[in-house]
N, CA, C and O atoms as a GROMACS GRO file, in nm:
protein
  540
    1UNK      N    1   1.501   0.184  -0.756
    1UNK     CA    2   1.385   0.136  -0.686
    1UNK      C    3   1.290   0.255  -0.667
    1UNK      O    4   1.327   0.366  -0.631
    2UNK      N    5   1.171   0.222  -0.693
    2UNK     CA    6   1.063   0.365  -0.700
    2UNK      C    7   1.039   0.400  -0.528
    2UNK      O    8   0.993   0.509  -0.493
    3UNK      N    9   1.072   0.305  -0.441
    3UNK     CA   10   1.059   0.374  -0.294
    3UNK      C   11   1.181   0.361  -0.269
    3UNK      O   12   1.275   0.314  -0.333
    4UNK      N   13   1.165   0.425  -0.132
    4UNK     CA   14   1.297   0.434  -0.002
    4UNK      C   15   1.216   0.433   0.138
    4UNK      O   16   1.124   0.507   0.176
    5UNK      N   17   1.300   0.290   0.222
    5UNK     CA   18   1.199   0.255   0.312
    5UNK      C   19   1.311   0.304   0.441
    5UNK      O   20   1.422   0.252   0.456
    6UNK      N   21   1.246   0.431   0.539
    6UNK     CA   22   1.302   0.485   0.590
    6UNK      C   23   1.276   0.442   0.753
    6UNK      O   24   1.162   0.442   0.798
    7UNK      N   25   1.364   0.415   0.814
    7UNK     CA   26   1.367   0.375   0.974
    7UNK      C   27   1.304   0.473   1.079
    7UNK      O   28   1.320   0.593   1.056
    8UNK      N   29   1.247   0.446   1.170
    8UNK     CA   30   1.220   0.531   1.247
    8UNK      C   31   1.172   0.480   1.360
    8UNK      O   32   1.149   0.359   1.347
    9UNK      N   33   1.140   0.535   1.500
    9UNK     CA   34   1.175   0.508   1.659
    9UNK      C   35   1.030   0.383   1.608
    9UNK      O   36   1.046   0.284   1.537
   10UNK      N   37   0.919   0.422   1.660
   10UNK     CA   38   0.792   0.343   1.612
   10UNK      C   39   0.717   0.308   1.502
   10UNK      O   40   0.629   0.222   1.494
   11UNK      N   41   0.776   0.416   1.380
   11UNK     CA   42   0.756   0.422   1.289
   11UNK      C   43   0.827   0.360   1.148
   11UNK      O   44   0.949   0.349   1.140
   12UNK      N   45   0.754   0.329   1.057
   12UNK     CA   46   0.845   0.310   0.910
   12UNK      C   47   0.809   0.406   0.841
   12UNK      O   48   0.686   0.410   0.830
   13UNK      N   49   0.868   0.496   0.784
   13UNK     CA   50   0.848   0.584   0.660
   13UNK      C   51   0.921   0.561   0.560
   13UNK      O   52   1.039   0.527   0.553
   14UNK      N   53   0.815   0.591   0.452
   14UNK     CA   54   0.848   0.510   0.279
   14UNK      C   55   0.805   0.633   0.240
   14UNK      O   56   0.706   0.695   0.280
   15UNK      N   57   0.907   0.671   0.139
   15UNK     CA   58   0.887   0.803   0.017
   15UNK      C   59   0.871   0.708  -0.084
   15UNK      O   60   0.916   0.594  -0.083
   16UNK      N   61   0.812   0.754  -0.160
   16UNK     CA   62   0.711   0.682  -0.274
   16UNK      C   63   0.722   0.765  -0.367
   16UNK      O   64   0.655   0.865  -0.342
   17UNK      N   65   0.795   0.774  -0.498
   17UNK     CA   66   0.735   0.847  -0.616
   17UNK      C   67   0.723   0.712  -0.773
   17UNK      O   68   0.750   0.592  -0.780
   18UNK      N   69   0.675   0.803  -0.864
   18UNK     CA   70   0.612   0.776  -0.979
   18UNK      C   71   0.607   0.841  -1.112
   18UNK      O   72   0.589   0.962  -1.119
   19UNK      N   73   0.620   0.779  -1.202
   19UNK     CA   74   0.568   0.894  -1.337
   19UNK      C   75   0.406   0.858  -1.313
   19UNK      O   76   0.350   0.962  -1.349
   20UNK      N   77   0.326   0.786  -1.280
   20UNK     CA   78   0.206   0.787  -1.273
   20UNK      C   79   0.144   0.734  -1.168
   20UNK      O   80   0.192   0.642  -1.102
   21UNK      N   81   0.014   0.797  -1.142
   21UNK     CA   82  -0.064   0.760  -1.001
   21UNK      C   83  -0.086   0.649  -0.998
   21UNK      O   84  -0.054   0.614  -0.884
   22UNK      N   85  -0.124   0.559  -1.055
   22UNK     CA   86  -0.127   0.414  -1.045
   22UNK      C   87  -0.009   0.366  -1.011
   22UNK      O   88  -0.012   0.306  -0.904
   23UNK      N   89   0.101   0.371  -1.069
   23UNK     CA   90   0.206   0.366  -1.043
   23UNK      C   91   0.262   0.411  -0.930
   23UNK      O   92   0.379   0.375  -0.915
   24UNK      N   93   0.202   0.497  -0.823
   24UNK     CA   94   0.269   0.561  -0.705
   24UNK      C   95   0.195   0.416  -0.594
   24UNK      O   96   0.264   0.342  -0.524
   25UNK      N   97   0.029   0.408  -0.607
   25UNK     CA   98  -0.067   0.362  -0.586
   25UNK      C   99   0.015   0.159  -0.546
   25UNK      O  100  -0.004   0.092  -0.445
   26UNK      N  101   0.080   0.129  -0.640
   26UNK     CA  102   0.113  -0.032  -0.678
   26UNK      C  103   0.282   0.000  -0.582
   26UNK      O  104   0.334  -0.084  -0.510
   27UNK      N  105   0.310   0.070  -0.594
   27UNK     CA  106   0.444   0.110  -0.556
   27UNK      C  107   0.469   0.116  -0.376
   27UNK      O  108   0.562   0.084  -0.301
   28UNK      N  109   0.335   0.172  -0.357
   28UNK     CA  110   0.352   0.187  -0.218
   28UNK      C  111   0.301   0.040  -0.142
   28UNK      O  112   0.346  -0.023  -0.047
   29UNK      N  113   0.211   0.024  -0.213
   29UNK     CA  114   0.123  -0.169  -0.165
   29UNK      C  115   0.288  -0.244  -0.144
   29UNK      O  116   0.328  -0.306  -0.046
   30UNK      N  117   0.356  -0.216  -0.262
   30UNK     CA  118   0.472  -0.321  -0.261
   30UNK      C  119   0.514  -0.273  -0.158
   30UNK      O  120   0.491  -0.356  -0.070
   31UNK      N  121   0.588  -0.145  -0.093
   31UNK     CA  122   0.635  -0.128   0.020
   31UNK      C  123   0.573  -0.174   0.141
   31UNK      O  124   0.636  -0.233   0.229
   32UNK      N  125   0.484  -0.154   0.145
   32UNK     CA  126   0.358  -0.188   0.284
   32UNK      C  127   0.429  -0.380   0.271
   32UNK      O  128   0.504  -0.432   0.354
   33UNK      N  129   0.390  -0.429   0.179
   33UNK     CA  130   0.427  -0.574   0.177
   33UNK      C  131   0.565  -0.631   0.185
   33UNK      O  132   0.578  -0.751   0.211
   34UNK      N  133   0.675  -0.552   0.164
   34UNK     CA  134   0.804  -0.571   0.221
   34UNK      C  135   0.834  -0.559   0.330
   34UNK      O  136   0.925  -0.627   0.378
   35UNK      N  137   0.752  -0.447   0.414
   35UNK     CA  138   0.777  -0.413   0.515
   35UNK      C  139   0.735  -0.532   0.611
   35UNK      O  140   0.796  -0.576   0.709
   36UNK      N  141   0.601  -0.575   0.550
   36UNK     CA  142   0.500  -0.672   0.659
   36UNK      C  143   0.592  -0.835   0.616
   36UNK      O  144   0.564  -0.936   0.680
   37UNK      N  145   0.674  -0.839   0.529
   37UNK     CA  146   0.755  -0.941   0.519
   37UNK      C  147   0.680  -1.101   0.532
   37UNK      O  148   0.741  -1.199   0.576
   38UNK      N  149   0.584  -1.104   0.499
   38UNK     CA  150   0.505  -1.218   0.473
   38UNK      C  151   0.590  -1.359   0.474
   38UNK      O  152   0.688  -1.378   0.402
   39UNK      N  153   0.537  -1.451   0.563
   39UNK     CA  154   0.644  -1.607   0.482
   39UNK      C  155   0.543  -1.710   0.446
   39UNK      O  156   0.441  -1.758   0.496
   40UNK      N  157   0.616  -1.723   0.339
   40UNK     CA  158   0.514  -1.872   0.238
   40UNK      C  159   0.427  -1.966   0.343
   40UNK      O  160   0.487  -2.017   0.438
   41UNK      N  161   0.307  -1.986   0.328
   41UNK     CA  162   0.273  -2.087   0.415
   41UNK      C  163   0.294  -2.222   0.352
   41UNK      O  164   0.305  -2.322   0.424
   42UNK      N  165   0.300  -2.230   0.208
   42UNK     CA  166   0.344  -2.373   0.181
   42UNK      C  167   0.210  -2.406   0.118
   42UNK      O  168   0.210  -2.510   0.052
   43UNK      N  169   0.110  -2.346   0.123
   43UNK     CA  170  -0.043  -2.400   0.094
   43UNK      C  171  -0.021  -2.362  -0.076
   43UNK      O  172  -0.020  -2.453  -0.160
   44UNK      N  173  -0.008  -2.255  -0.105
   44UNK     CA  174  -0.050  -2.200  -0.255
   44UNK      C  175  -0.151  -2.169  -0.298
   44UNK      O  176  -0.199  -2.166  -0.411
   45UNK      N  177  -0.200  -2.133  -0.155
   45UNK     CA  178  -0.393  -2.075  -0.177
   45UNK      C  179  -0.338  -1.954  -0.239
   45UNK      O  180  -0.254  -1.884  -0.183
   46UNK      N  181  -0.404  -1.922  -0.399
   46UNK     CA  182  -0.431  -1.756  -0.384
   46UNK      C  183  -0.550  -1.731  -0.352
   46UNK      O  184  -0.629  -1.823  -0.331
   47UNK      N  185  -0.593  -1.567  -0.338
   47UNK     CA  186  -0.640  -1.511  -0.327
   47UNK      C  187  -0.666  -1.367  -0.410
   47UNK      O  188  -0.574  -1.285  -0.411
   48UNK      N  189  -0.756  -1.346  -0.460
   48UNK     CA  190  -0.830  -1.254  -0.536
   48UNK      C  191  -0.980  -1.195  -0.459
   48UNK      O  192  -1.079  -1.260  -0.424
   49UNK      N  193  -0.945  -1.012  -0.450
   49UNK     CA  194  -1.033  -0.977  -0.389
   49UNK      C  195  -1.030  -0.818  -0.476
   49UNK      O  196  -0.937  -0.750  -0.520
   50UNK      N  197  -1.189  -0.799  -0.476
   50UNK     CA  198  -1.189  -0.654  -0.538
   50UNK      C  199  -1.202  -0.541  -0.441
   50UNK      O  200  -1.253  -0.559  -0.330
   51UNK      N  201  -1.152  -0.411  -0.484
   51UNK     CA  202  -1.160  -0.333  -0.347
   51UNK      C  203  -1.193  -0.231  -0.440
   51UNK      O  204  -1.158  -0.222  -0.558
   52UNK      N  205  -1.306  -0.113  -0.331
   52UNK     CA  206  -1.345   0.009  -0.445
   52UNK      C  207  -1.340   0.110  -0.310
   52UNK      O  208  -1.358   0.063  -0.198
   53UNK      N  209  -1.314   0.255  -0.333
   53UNK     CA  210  -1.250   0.323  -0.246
   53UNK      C  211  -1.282   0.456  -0.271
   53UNK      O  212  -1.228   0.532  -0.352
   54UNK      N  213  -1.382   0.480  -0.186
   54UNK     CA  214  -1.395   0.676  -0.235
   54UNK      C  215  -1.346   0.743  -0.140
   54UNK      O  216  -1.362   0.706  -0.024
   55UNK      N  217  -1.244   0.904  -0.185
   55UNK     CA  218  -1.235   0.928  -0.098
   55UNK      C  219  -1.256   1.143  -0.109
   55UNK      O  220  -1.306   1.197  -0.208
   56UNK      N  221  -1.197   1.235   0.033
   56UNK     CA  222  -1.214   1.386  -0.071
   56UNK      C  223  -1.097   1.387  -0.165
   56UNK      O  224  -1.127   1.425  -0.278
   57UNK      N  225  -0.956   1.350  -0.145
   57UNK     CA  226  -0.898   1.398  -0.209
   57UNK      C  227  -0.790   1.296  -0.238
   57UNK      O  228  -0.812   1.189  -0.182
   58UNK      N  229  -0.675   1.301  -0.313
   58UNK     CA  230  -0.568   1.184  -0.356
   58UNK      C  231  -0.501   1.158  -0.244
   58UNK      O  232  -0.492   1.037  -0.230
   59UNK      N  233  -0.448   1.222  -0.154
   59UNK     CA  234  -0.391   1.201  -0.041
   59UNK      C  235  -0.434   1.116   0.082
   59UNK      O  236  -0.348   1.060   0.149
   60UNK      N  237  -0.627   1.100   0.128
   60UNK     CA  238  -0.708   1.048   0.158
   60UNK      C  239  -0.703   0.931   0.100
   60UNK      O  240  -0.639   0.842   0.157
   61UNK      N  241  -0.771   0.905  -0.031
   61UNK     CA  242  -0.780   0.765  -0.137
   61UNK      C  243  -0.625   0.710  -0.070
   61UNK      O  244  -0.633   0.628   0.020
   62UNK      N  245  -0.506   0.749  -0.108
   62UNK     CA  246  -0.393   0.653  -0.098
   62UNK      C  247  -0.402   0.572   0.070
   62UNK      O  248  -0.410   0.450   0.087
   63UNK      N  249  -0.399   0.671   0.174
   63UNK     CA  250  -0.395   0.657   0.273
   63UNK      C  251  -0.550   0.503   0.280
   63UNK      O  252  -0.531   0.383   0.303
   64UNK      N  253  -0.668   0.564   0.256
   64UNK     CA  254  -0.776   0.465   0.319
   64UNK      C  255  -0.738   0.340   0.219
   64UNK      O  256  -0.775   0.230   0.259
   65UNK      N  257  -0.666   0.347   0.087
   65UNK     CA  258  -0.651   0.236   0.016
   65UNK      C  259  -0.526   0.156   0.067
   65UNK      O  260  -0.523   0.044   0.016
   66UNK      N  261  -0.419   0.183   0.153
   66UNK     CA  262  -0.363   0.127   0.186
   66UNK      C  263  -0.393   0.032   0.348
   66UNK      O  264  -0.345  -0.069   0.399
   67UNK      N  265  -0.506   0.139   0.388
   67UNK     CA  266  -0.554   0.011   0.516
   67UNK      C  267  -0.645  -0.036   0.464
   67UNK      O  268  -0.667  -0.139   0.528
   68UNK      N  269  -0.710  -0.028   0.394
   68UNK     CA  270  -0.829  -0.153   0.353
   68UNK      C  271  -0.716  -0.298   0.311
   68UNK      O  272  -0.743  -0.415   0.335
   69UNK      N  273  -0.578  -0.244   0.239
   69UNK     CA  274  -0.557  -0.356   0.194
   69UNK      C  275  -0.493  -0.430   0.322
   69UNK      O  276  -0.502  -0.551   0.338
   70UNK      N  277  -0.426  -0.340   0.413
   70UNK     CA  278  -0.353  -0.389   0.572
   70UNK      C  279  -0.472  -0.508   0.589
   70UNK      O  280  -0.461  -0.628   0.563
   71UNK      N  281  -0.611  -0.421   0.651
   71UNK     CA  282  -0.734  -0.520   0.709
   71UNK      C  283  -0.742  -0.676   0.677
   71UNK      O  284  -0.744  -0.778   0.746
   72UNK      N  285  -0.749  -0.639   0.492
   72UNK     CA  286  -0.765  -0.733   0.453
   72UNK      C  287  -0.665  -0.854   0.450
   72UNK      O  288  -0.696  -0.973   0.452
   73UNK      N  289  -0.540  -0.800   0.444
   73UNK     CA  290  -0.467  -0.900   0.465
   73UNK      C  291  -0.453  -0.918   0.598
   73UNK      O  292  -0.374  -1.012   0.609
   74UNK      N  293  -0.479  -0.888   0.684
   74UNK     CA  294  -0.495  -0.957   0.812
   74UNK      C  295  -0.599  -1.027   0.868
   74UNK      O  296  -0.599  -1.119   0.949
   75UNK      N  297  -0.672  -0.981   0.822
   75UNK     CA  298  -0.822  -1.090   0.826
   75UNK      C  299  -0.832  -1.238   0.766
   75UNK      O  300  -0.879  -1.342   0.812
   76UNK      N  301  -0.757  -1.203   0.626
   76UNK     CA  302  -0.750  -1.306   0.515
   76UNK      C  303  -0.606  -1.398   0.543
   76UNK      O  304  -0.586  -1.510   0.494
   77UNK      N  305  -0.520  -1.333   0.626
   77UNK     CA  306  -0.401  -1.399   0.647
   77UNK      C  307  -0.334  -1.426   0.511
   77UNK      O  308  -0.275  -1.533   0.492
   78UNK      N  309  -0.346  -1.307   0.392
   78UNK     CA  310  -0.281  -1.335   0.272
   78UNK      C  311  -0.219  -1.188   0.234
   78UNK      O  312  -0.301  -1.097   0.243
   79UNK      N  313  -0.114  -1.158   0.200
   79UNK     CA  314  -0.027  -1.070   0.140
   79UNK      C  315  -0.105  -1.042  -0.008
   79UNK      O  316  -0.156  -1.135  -0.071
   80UNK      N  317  -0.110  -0.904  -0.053
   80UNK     CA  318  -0.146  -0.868  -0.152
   80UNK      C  319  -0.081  -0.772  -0.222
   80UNK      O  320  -0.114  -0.655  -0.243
   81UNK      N  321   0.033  -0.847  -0.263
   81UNK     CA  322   0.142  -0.727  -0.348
   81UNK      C  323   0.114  -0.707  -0.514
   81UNK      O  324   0.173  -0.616  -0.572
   82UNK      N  325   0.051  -0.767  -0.563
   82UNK     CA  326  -0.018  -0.733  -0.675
   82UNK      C  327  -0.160  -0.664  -0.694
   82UNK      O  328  -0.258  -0.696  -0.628
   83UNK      N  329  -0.159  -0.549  -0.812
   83UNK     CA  330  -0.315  -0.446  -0.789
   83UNK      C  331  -0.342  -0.393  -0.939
   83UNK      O  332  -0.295  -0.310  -1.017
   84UNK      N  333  -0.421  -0.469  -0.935
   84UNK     CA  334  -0.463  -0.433  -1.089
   84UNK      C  335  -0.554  -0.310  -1.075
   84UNK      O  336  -0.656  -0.271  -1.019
   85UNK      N  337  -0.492  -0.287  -1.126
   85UNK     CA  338  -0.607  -0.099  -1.122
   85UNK      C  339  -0.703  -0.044  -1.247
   85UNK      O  340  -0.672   0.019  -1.348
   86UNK      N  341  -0.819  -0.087  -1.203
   86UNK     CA  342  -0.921  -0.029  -1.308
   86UNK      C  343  -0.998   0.090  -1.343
   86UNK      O  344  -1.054   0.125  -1.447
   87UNK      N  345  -0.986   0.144  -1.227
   87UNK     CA  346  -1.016   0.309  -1.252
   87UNK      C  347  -0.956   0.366  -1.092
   87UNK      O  348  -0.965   0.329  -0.975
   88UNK      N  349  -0.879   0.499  -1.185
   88UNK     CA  350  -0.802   0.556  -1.087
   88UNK      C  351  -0.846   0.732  -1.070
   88UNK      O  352  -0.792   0.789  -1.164
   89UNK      N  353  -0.912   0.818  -0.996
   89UNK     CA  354  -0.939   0.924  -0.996
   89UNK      C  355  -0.864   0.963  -0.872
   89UNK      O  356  -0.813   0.883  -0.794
   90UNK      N  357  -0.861   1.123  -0.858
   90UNK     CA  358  -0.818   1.168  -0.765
   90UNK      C  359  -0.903   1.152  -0.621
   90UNK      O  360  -0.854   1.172  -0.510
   91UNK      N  361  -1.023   1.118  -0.645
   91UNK     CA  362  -1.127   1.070  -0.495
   91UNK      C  363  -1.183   0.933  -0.541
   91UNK      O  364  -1.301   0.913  -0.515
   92UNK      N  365  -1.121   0.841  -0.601
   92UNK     CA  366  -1.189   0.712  -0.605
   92UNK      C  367  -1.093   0.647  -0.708
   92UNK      O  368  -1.033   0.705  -0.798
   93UNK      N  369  -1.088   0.491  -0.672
   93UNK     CA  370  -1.005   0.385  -0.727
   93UNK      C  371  -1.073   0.254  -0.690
   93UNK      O  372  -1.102   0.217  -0.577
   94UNK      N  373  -1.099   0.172  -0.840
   94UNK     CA  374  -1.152   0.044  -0.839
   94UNK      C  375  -1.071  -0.070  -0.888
   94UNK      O  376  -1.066  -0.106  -1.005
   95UNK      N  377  -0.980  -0.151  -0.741
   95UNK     CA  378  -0.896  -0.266  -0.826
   95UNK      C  379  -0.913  -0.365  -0.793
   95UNK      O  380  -0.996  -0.381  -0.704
   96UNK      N  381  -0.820  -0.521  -0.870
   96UNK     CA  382  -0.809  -0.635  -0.753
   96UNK      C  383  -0.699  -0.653  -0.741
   96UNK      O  384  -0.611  -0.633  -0.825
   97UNK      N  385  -0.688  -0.697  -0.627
   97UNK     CA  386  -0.581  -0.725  -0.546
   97UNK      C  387  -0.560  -0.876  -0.558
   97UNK      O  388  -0.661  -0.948  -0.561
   98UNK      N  389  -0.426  -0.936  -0.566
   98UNK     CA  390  -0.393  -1.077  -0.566
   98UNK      C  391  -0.320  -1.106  -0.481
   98UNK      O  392  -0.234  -1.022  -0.455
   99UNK      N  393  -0.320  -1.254  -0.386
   99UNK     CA  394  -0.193  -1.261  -0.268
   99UNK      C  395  -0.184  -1.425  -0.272
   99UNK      O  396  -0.245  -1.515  -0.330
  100UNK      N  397  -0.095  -1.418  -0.195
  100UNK     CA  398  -0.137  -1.581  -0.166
  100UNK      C  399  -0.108  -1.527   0.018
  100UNK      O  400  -0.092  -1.425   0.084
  101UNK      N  401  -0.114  -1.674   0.035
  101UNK     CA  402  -0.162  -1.705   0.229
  101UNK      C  403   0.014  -1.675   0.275
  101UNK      O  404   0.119  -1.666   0.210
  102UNK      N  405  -0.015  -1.669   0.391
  102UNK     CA  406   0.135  -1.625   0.460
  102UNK      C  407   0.101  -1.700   0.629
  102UNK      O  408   0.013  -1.684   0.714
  103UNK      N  409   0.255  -1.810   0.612
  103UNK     CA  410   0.217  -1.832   0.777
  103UNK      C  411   0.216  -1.741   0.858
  103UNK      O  412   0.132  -1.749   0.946
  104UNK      N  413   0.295  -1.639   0.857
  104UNK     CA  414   0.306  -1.551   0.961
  104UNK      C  415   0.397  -1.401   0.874
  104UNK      O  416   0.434  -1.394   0.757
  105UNK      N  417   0.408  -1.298   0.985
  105UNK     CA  418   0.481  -1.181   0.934
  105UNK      C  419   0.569  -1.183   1.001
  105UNK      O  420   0.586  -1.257   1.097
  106UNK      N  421   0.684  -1.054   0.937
  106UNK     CA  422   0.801  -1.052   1.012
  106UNK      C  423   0.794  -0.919   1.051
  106UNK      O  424   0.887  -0.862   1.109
  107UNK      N  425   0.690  -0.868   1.022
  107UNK     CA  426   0.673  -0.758   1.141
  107UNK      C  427   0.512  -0.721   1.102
  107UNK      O  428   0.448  -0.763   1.006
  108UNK      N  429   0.467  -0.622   1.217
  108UNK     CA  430   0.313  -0.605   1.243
  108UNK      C  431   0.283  -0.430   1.168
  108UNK      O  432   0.363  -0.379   1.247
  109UNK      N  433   0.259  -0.370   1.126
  109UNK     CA  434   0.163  -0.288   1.058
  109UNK      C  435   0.073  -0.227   1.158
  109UNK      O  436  -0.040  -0.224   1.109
  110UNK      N  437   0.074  -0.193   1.241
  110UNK     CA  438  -0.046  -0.130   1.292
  110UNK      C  439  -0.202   0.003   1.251
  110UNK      O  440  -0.320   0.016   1.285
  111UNK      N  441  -0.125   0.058   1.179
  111UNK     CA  442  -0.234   0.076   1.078
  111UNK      C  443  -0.112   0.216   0.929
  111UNK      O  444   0.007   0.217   0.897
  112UNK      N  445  -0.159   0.250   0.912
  112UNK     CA  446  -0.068   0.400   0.771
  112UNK      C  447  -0.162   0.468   0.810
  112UNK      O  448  -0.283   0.446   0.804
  113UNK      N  449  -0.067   0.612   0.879
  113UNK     CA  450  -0.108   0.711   0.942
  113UNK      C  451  -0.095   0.824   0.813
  113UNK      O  452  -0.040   0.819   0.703
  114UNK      N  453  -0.164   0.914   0.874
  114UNK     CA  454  -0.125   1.058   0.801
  114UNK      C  455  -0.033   1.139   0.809
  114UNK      O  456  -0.015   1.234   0.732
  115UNK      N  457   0.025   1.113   0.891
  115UNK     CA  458   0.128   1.170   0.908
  115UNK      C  459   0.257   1.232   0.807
  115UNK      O  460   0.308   1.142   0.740
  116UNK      N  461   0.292   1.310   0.795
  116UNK     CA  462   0.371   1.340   0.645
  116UNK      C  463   0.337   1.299   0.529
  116UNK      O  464   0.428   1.291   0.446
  117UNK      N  465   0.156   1.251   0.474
  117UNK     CA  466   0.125   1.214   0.410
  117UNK      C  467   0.084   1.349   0.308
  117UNK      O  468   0.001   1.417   0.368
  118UNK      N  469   0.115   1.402   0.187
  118UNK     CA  470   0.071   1.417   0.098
  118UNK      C  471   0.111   1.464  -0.056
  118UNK      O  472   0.174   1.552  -0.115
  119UNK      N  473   0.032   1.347  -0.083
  119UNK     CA  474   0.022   1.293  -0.262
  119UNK      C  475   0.021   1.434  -0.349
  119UNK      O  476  -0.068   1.519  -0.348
  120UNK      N  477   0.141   1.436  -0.422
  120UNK     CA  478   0.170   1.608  -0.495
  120UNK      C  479   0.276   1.533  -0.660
  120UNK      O  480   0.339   1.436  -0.701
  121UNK      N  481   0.242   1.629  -0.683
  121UNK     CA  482   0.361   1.633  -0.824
  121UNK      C  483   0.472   1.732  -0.766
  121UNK      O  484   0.464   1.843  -0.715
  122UNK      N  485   0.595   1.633  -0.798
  122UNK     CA  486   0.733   1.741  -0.752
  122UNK      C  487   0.761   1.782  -0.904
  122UNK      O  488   0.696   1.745  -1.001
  123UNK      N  489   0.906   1.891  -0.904
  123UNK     CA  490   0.956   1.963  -1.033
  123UNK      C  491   0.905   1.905  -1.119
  123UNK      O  492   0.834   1.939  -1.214
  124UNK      N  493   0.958   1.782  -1.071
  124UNK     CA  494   0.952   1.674  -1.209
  124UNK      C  495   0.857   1.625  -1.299
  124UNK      O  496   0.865   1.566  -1.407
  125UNK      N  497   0.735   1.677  -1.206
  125UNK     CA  498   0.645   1.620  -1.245
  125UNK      C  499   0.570   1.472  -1.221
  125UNK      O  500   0.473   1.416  -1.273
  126UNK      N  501   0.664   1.438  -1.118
  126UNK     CA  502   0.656   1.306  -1.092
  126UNK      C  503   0.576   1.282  -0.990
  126UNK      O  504   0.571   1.371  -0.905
  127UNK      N  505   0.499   1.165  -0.972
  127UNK     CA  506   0.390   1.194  -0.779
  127UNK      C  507   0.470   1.142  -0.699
  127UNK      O  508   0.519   1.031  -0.721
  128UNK      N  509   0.496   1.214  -0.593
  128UNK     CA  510   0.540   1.144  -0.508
  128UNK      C  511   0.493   1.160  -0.361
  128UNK      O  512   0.406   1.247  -0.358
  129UNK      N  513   0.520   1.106  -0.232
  129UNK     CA  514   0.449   1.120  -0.121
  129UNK      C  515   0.546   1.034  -0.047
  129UNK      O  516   0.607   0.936  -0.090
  130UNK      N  517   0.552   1.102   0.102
  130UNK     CA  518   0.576   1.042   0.239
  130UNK      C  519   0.489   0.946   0.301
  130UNK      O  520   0.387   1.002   0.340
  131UNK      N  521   0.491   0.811   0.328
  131UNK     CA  522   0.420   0.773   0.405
  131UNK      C  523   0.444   0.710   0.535
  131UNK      O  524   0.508   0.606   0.512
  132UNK      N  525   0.426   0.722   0.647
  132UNK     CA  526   0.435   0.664   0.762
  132UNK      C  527   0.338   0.556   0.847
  132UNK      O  528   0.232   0.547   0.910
  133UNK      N  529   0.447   0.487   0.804
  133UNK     CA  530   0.359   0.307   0.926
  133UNK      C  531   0.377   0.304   1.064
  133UNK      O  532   0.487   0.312   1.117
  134UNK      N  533   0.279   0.292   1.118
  134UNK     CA  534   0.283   0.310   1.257
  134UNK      C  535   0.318   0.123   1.299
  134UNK      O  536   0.240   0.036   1.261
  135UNK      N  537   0.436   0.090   1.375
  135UNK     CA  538   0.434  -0.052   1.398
  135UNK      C  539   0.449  -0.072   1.536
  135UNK      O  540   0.451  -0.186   1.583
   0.00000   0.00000   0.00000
């Protein structure tokens, strides 16, 4: 499994790696969306929304791209574990996001902090990053 979703007092922390940034990028959305545990509303509305995201640096971009997608799925009341990614830079990323509707969550998200956040290549070469959910 490309994450590890780690327990903590108020917190969830997810280590996240990748052979590629897009790939770290889709990897972590899926965590954020396991975590928020979405349940079927039964409708089969999807939803398709584009999101574009500048930011200074890769560590920033991941972080503001993962609460735009929180917002949105809380506004929209739809889970968005799919992200098509059309351009990916180290200060900017243009994708869409797909979900369908969710009656409710099985837990709340309060927002992805910075906290132990930052986006690096380990030995391996691989990206990887700490992230922490504040719930």
């Amino acid at each position: 499994m490309p994450y590890e979703i780690l327990e903590h007092t108020a917190d969830i922390r997810v280590r996240v790696h990748a052979s590629k940034l897009e790939e770290l990028f889709a990897d972590a959305l899926a965590a954020m969306t396991k975590i928020l545990g979405p349940t079927e509303s039964g409708t089969g509305n999807a939803d398709t929304i584009a999101v574009s995201i500048e930011a200074p640096d890769i560590t920033a971009l991941l972080i503001d791209f993962l609460n735009e997608v929180l917002l949105e799925t809380t506004l929209r009341k739809t889970a968005f574990p799919d992200v098509a990614v059309h351009s990916l830079t180290e200060t900017s990323i243009t994708a869409t996001l797909s979900g369908q509707r969710f009656a409710s969550l099985r837990r709340d998200i309060k927002a992805v902090t910075w906290h132990e956040a930052d986006v690096r290549r380990n030995r391996n070469q691989e990206w990887e990053t700490m992230i922490v959910f504040d719930i």
